[in-house]
C-alpha positions as CSV (number, residue, x, y, z in Angstrom):
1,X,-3.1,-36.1,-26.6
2,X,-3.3,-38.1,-29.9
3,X,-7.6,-38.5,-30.4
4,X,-6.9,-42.0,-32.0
5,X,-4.9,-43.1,-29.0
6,X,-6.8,-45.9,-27.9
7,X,-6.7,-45.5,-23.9
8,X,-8.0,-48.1,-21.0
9,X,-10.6,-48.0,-18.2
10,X,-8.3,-47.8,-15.4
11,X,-5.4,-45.5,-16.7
12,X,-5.2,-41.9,-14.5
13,X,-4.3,-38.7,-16.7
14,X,-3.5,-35.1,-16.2
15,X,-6.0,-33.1,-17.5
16,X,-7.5,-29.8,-17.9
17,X,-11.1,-28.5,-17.7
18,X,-11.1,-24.6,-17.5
19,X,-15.1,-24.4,-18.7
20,X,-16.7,-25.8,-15.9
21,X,-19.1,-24.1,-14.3
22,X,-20.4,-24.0,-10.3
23,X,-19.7,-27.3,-8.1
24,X,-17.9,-28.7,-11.6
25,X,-14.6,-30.0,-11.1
26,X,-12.2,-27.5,-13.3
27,X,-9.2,-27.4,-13.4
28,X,-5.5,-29.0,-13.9
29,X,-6.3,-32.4,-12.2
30,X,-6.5,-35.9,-12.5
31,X,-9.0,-37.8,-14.7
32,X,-9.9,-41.7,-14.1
33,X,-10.9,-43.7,-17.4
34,X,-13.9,-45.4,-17.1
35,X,-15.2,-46.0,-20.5
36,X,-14.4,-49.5,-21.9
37,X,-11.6,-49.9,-24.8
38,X,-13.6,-50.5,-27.5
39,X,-15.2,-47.3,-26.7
40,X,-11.8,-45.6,-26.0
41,X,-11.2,-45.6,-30.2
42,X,-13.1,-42.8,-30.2
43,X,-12.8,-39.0,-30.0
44,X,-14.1,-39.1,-26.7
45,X,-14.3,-40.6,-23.3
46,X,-15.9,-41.2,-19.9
47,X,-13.8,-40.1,-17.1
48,X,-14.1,-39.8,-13.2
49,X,-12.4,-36.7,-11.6
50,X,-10.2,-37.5,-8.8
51,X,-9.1,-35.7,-5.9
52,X,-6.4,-35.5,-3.5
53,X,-7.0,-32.3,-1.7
54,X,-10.8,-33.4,-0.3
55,X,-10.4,-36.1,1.1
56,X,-13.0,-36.1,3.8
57,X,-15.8,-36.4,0.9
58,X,-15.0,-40.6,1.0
59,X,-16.4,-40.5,4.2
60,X,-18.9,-38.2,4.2
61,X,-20.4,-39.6,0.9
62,X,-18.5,-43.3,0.8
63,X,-21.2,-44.7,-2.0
64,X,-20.1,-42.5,-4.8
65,X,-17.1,-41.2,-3.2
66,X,-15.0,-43.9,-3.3
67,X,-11.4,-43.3,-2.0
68,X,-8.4,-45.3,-3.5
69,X,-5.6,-45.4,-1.4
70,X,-1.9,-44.6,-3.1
71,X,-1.3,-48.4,-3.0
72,X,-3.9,-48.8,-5.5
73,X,-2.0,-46.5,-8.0
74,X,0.6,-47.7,-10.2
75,X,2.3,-44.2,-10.9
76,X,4.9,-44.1,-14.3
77,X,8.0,-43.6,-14.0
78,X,9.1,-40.1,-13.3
79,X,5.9,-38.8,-11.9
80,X,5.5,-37.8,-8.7
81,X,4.5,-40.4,-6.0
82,X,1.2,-41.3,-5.8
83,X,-1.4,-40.0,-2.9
84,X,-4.6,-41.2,-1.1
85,X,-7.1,-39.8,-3.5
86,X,-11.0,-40.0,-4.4
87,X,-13.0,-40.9,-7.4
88,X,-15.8,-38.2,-7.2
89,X,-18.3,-40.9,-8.9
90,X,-21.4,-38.4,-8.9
91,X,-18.6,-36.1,-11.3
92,X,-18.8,-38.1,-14.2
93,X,-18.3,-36.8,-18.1
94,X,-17.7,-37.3,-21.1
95,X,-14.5,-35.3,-22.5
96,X,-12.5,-35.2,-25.8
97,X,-9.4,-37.2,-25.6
98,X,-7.6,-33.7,-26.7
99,X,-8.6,-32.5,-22.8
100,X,-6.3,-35.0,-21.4
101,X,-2.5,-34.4,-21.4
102,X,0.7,-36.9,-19.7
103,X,-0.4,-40.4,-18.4
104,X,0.1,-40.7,-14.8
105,X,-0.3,-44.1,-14.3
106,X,-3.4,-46.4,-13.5
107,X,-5.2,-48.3,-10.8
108,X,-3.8,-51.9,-9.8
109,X,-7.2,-53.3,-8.4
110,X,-9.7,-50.8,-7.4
111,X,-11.4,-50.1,-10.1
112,X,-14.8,-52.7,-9.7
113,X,-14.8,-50.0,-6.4
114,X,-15.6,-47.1,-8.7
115,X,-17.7,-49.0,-10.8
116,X,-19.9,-49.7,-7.5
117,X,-19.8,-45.7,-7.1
118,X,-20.7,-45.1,-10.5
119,X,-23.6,-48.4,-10.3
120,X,-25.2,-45.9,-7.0
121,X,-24.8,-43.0,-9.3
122,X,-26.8,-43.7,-12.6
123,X,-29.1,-46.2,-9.8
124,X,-28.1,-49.4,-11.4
């Protein structure tokens, strides 16, 4: 991707991490924007993994494991249809816009949800 794009909280990308280490999220996957778009300008961004394959961690851990139903996600055209998933708030990062590849879509509503995840996170 472009590093001047300008993306918004909200939008869902493809993405690849391949240097995380341990418990790290790595891998091809999904990446929610969180960051605000004034921020977004820049090189970088925040971003919340998602998942689709571990589902059980929403209940298990539902205050920063917040799970967004596939209603919530607004999928582009062409991509495949959307899937329950979870925001894994307590796997939060900064990456370089270059990290993130096609847009996927973006969240309809749920995002003040993952903001609440990511409030019990940094304790705010």
């Amino acid at each position: 991707m472009e590093s001047s794009r300008v993306v918004s909280p909200g939008e869902i990308y493809w993405g690849e991490d391949t240097n995380a280490k341990g418990s790290e999220q790595k891998g091809h996957r999904l990446w929610l924007v969180m960051s605000r778009r004034i921020l977004n300008g820049n090189n970088t961004i925040v971003v919340v993994p998602l998942t689709t394959s571990r589902l059980e961690k929403a209940t298990k851990h539902p205050d920063f494991c917040i799970r967004l139903p596939a209603g919530e996600i607004i999928v582009n055209l062409g991509a495949s249809p959307s899937k329950d998933c979870v925001a894994l708030c307590h796997q939060v990062r900064v990456i370089d816009k270059s990290r993130l590849d096609q847009q996927y879509g973006k969240l309809s509503s749920a995002i003040p949800a993952v903001q609440l995840g990511l409030s019990f996170v940094f304790n705010l």
